[in-house]
N, C-alpha and C positions, 0 to 999 in steps of 0.2 A: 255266480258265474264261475267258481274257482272250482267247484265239486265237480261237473263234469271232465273239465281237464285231469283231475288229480284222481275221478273215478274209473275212466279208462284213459290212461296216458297214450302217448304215442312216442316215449322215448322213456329213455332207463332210470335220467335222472332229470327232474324236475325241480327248476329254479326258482324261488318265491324269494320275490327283494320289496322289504318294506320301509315304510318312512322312520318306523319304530321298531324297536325289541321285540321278538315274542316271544322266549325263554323266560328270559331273568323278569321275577316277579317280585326281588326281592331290594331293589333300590332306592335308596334314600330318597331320590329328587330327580331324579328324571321320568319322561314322559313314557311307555311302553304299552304295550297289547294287554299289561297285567289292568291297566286303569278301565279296559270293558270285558271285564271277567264272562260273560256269557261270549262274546265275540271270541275273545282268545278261544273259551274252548272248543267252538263251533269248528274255527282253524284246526285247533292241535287234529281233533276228531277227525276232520277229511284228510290234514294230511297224513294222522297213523292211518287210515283206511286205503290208501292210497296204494296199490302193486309197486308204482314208481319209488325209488327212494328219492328223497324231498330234499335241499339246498336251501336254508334260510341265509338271505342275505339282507341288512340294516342297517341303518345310520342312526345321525342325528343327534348324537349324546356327547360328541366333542372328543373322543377317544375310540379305540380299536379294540373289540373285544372280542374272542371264542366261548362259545357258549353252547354247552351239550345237554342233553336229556336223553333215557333210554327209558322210555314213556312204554308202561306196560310190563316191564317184566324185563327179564335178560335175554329172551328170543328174540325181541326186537330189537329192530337196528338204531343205530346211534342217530341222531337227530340233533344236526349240526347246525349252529348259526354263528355267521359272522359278521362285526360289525365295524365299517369302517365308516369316519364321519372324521371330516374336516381338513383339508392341504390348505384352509385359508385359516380354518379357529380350532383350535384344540387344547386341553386342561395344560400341559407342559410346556408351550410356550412362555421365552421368557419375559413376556407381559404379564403372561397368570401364573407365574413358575409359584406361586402361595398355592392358588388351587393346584397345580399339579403334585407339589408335597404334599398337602392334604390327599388328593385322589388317590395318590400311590400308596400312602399311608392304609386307606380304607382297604385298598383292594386286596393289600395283604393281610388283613387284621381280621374284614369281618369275613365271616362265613359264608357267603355267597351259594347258593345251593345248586346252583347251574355252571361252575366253575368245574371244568373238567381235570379231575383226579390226573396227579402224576406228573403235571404240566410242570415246567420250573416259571413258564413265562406264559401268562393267557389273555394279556391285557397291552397298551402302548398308548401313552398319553399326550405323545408330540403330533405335530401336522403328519398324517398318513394318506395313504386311498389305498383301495383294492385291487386286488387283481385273481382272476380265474383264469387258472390255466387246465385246459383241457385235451388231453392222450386220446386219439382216436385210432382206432381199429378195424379192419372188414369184418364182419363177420355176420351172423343170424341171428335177428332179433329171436329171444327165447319165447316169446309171446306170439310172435310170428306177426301177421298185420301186414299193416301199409309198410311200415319202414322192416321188414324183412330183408335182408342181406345190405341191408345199407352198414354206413361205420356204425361204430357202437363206443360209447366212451370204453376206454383202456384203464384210465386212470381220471382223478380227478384233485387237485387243489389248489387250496384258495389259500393266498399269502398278503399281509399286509406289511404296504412299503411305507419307509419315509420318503422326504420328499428327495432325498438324496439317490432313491432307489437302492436303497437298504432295504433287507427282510426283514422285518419285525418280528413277526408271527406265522407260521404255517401250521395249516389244519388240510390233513387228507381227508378225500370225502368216502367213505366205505360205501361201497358196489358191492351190490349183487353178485354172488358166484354165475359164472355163465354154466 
């Protein structure tokens, strides 16, 4: 059902939120899109196919994470996932403050292959949730279509808060040149 939407879209960027990961392939113990290898890459495949650039959004792993790939080469565009999970359970509170030293520990140490270069912070291990904030614009769909001169996103990102509404984490979403 996901391949038509994502085969001809009707808008510039297209938001995919799952229960699990679908980057990171490379984690110890948690549950993710890596555990049905044929499924993942049915995914990855429509969404590099896709005109639309793609939004991965996911939970469920008890911490906040940014997660990139540039699947294909360096022409293609970044393919971004974020994941936020947990304002009521997460590794850093100080009931599991053991697992969050452990967690923190790992996330600097091991090698992570989906961990986007250059970050000083790509990760947050206390109570978080999401938030997408979206810049709209008039302008002319470049595809033309139904949604021709309607807004157009300007801008796109996605920040994860504590529960404090603190920023944890922000990741811009790369758009399309108009």
């Amino acid at each position: 059902w996901l391949e038509g939407p994502l085969r001809e879209p009707q808008a510039e960027l297209v938001v995919v939120a799952s229960s699990l990961q679908v980057l990171p392939d490379d984690k110890l113990v948690t549950e993710s899109w890596s555990d049905f290898p044929a499924s993942r890459l049915r995914l990855l495949s429509t969404i590099l196919s896709s005109p639309a650039r793609v939004l991965l959004l996911s939970g469920d792993v008890h911490f906040a994470e940014v997660s990139a790939a540039r699947c294909g080469g360096g022409d293609w565009p970044l393919l971004l996932e974020v994941t936020s999970s947990g304002v009521t359970r997460a590794t850093g509170t100080t009931e599991g403050w053991g697992v969050g030293v452990l967690f923190g520990a790992a996330q600097r140490l091991l090698p992570w292959s989906y961990r986007p270069r250059g970050r000083l912070q790509d990760t947050y291990s206390g109570p978080n949730f999401g938030l997408l904030e979206v810049e709209w614009e008039a302008g002319e769909d470049p595809r033309g279509g139904p949604a021709a001169g309607a807004a157009v996103p300007a801008s796109v990102v996605v920040k994860v808060l504590d529960t404090a509404g603190e920023v944890r984490l922000v990741a811009p979403v790369d758009l399309p040149p108009r």
